[in-house]
C-alpha positions in Angstrom: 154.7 -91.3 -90.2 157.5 -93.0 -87.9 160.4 -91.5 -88.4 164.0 -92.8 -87.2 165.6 -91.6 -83.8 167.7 -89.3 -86.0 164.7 -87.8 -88.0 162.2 -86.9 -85.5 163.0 -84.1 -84.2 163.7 -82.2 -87.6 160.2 -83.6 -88.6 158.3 -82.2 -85.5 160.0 -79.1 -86.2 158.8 -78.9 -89.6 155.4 -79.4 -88.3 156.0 -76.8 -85.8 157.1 -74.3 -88.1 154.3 -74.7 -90.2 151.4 -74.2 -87.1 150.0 -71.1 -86.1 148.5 -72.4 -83.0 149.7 -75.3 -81.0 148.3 -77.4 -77.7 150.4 -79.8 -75.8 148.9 -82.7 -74.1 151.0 -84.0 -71.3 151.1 -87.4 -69.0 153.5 -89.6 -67.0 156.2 -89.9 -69.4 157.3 -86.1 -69.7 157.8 -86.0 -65.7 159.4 -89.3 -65.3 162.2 -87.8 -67.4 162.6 -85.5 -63.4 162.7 -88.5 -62.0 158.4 -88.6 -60.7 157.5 -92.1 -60.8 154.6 -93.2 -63.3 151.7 -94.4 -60.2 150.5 -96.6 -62.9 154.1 -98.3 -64.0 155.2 -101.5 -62.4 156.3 -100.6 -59.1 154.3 -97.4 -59.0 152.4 -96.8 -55.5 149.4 -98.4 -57.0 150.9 -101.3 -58.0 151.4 -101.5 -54.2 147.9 -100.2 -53.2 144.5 -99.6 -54.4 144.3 -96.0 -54.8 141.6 -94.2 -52.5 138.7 -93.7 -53.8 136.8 -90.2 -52.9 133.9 -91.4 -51.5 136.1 -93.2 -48.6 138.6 -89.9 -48.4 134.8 -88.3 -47.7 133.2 -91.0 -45.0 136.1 -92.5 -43.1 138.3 -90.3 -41.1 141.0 -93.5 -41.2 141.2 -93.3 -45.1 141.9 -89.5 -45.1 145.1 -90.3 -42.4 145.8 -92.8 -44.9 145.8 -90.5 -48.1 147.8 -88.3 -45.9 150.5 -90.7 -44.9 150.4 -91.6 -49.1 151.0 -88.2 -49.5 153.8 -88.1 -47.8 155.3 -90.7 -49.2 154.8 -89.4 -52.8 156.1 -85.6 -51.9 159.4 -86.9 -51.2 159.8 -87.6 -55.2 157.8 -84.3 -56.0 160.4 -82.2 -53.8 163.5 -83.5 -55.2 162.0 -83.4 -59.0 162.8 -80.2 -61.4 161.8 -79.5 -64.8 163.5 -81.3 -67.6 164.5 -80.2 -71.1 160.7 -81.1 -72.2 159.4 -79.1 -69.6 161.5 -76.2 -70.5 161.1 -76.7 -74.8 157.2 -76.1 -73.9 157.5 -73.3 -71.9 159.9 -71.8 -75.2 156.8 -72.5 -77.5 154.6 -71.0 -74.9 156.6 -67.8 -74.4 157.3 -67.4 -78.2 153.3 -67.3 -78.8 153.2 -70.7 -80.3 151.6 -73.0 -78.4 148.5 -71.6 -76.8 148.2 -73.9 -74.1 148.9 -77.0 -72.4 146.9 -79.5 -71.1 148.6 -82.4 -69.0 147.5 -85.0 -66.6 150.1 -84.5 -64.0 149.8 -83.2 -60.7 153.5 -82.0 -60.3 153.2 -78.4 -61.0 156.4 -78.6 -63.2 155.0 -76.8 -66.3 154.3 -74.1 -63.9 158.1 -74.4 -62.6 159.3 -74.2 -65.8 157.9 -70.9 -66.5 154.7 -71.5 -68.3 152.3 -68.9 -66.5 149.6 -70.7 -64.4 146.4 -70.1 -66.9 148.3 -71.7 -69.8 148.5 -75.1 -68.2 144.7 -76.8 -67.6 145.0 -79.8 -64.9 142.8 -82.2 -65.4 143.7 -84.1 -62.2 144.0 -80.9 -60.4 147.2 -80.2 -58.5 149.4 -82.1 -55.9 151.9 -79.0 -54.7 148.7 -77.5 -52.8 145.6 -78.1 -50.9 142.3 -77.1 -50.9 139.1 -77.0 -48.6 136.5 -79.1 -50.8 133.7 -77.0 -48.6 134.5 -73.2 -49.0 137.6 -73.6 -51.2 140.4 -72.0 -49.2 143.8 -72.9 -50.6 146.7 -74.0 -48.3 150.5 -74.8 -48.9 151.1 -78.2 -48.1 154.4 -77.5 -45.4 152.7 -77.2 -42.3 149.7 -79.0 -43.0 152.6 -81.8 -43.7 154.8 -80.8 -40.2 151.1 -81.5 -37.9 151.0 -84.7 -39.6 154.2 -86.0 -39.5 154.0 -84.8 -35.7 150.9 -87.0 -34.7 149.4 -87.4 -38.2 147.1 -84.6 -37.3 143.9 -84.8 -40.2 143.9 -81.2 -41.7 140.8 -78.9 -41.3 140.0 -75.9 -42.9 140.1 -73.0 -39.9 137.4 -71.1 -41.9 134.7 -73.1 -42.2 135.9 -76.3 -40.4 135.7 -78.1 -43.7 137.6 -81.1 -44.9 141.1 -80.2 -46.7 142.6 -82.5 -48.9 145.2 -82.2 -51.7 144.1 -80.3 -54.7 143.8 -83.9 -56.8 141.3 -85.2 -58.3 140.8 -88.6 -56.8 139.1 -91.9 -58.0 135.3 -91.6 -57.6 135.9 -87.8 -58.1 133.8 -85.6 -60.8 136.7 -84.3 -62.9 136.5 -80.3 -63.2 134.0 -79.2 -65.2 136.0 -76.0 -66.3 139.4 -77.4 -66.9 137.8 -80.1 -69.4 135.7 -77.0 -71.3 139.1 -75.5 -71.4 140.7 -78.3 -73.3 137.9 -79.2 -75.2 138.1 -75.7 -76.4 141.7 -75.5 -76.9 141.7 -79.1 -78.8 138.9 -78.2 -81.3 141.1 -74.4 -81.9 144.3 -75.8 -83.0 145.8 -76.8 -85.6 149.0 -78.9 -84.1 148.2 -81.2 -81.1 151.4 -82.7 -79.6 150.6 -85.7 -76.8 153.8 -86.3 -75.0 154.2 -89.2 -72.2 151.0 -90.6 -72.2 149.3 -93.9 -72.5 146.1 -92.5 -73.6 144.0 -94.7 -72.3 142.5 -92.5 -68.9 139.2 -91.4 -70.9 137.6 -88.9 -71.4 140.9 -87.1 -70.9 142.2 -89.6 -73.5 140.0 -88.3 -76.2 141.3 -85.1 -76.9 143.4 -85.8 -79.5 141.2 -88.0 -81.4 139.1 -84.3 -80.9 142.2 -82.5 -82.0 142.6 -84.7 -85.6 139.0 -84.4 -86.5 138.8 -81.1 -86.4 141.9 -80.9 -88.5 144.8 -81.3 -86.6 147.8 -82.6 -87.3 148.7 -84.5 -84.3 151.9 -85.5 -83.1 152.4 -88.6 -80.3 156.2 -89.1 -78.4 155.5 -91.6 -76.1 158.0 -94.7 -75.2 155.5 -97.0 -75.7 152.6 -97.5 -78.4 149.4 -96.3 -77.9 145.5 -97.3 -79.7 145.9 -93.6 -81.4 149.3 -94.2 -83.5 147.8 -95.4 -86.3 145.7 -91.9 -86.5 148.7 -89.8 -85.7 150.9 -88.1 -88.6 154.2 -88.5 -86.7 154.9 -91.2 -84.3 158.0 -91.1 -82.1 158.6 -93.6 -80.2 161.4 -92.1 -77.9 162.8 -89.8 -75.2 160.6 -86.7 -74.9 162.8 -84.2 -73.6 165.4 -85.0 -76.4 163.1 -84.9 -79.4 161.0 -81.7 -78.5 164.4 -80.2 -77.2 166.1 -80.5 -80.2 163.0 -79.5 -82.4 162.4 -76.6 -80.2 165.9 -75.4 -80.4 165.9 -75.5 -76.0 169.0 -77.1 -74.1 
């Protein structure tokens, strides 16, 4: 079904209504709406470079400055970005016991802004607000790992095991995490509503879930500016701003 502008939020709200367990899937498009570039758009930073891939972050001292100078670059859209009225219509379903969880490609941390508590929301790129040591694990907050580097672009280590720290991302060449893709796998074989919401769909096996979600009885939902390979499968289509539609169908300002 592809409704009219006018139409789709009183659809997706019908569907809504009618579910007794939700999952979100969430990409590019819901954060661009706060103002995050897509990396993938025209004019994205990999338009502009080849992204790193892990196995160079690993070997070459040079390409971690470099992801680290990257970083940089990209925080200064992260800082200034909030969540939008899609960000905040989620978190309603989440806190009204509707939507059991969301599962989203980004790396902003915005669901978690928005007031969605942290083990509702499974990253399957990991997170960008934080780093991590990839030998012991320790977490760090990016700040001061960011003042050393913008100082004399001082590569981070960790000071517990002497590790290497790197933001909590998962890169190109990277094994995606075993747990967070169990989690969704779970959580899209569970429910019976599966709403995908800004993305492409074409970053397998992430992309997969919903075609997951349908056999097992879904209904699935797709808002997404552009078409994607899974509309023809989908039960409504909406082919439109994000935060609008779900705002309005969630009853969220």
């Amino acid at each position: 079904m592809k409704p009219g502008t006018s139409s789709a939020s009183a659809a997706l709200a019908a569907l809504i209504a009618r579910s007794q367990r939700i999952v979100a899937f969430t990409g590019a498009g819901i954060s661009t709406e706060s103002g995050i570039p897509d990396f993938r758009s025209p004019g994205g930073i990999w338009s502009r470079m080849q992204p790193i891939d892990f196995r160079d972050f690993m070997s070459s001292i040079e390409m971690r400055r470099e992801a680290w100078r990257r970083k940089a670059v990209i925080d200064q859209d992260f800082q200034q970005a909030a969540p939008n009225r899609g960000h905040r219509a989620l978190a309603a379903l989440v806190s009204r016991g509707a939507m059991s969880a969301i599962i989203t490609q980004n790396i902003d941390g915005l669901h978690q802004a928005s007031g969605v508590p942290a083990d509702k929301v499974i990253e399957l790129h990991g997170n960008g607000t934080y780093a991590t040591c990839l030998d012991c694990g320790q977490r760090y907050e990016l700040a001061p790992i960011m003042v050393a580097f913008e100082r004399d672009e001082t590569v981070p280590e960790c000071d517990a095991c002497g590790g290497i720290v790197k933001s909590a991302t998962v890169s190109f060449g990277q094994a995606m995490p075993q747990a967070a893709m169990a989690r969704a796998q779970a959580e899209s074989t569970a429910c019976d509503l599966f709403i995908v919401l800004g993305s492409s769909l074409v970053v397998y096996p992430a992309a997969g879930f919903p075609a997951l979600a349908k056999r097992r009885g879904a209904k699935l939902v797709i808002i997404n500016r552009e078409e994607t390979d899974q509309d023809g499968s989908a039960d409504l289509v909406v082919h439109g701003e994000i935060g609008a539609t779900l705002g309005e169908a969630v009853g969220v300002a």
